[in-house]
ROVEX-389743 format. One record per residue (C-alpha): residue number from 1; z, y, x. Coordinates in Angstrom, 3 decimals, always signed. Each point is the difference from the previous one (the first is absolute). Example, Ala and Ser with C-alpha at 12.3 -4.5 7.8 and 13.67 -1.06 7.14 Angstrom:
2
REC lumvo        w        v        u
REC     1   +7.800   -4.500  +12.300
REC     2   -0.660   +3.440   +1.370
This chain:
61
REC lumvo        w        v        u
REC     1  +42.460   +5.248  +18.404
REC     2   +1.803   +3.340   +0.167
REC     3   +4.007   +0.202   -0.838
REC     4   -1.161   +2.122   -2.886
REC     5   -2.149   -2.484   -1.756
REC     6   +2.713   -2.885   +0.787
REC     7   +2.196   +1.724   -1.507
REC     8   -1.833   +0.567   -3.408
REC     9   -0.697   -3.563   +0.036
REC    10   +3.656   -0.778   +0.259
REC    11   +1.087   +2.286   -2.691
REC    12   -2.903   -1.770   -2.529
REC    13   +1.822   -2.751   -0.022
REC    14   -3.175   -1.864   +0.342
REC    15   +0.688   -3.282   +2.386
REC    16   -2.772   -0.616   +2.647
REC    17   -1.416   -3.083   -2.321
REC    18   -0.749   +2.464   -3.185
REC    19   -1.321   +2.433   +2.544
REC    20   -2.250   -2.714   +1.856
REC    21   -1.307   -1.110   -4.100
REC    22   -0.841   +3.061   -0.659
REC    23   -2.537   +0.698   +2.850
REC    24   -1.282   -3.539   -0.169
REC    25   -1.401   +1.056   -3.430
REC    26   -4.322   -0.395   -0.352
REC    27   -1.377   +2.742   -1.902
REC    28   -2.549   -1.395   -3.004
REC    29   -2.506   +2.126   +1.447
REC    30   -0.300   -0.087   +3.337
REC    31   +2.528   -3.411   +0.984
REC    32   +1.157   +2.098   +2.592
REC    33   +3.740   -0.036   +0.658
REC    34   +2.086   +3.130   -1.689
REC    35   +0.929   +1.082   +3.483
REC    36   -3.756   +0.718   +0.963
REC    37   +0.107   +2.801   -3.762
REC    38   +1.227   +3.425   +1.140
REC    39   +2.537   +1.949   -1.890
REC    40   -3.120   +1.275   -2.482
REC    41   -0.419   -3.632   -1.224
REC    42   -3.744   +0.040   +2.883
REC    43   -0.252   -2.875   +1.779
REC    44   -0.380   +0.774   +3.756
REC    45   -1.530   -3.644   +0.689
REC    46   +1.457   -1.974   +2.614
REC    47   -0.426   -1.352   +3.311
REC    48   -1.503   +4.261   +0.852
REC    49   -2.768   -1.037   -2.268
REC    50   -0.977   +2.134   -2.778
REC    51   +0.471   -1.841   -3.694
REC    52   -3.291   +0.541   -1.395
REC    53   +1.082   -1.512   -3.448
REC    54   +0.215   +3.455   -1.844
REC    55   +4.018   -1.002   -0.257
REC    56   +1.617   +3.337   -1.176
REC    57   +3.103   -1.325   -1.979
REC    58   +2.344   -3.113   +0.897
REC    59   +0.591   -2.683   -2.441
REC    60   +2.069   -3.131   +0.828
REC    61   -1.221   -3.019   -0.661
């Protein structure tokens, strides 16, 4: 992780725990985990495998 990133995450205030809950999330549509959704709300599948689930938006469970 770069210093820059760190450092955002510091000033969130968010502890590791919140940060860790929020990536742990399923999405309704494709029960992949939030960190596998880009920044567009796409889910990039996981494990380098393409989701094939039409998945364009997250939703947490």
């Amino acid at each position: 992780m770069t210093s820059e990133i760190e450092s955002k995450i510091q000033d969130s205030d968010l502890s590791n725990a919140e940060l860790i809950s929020h990536f742990r999330e399923k999405c309704k549509i494709c029960g992949h985990h939030r960190i596998m959704h880009n920044d567009l709300g796409a889910c990039e599948g996981v494990m380098n495998k393409p989701c094939t689930s039409g998945c364009d938006k997250f939703e947490a469970e």
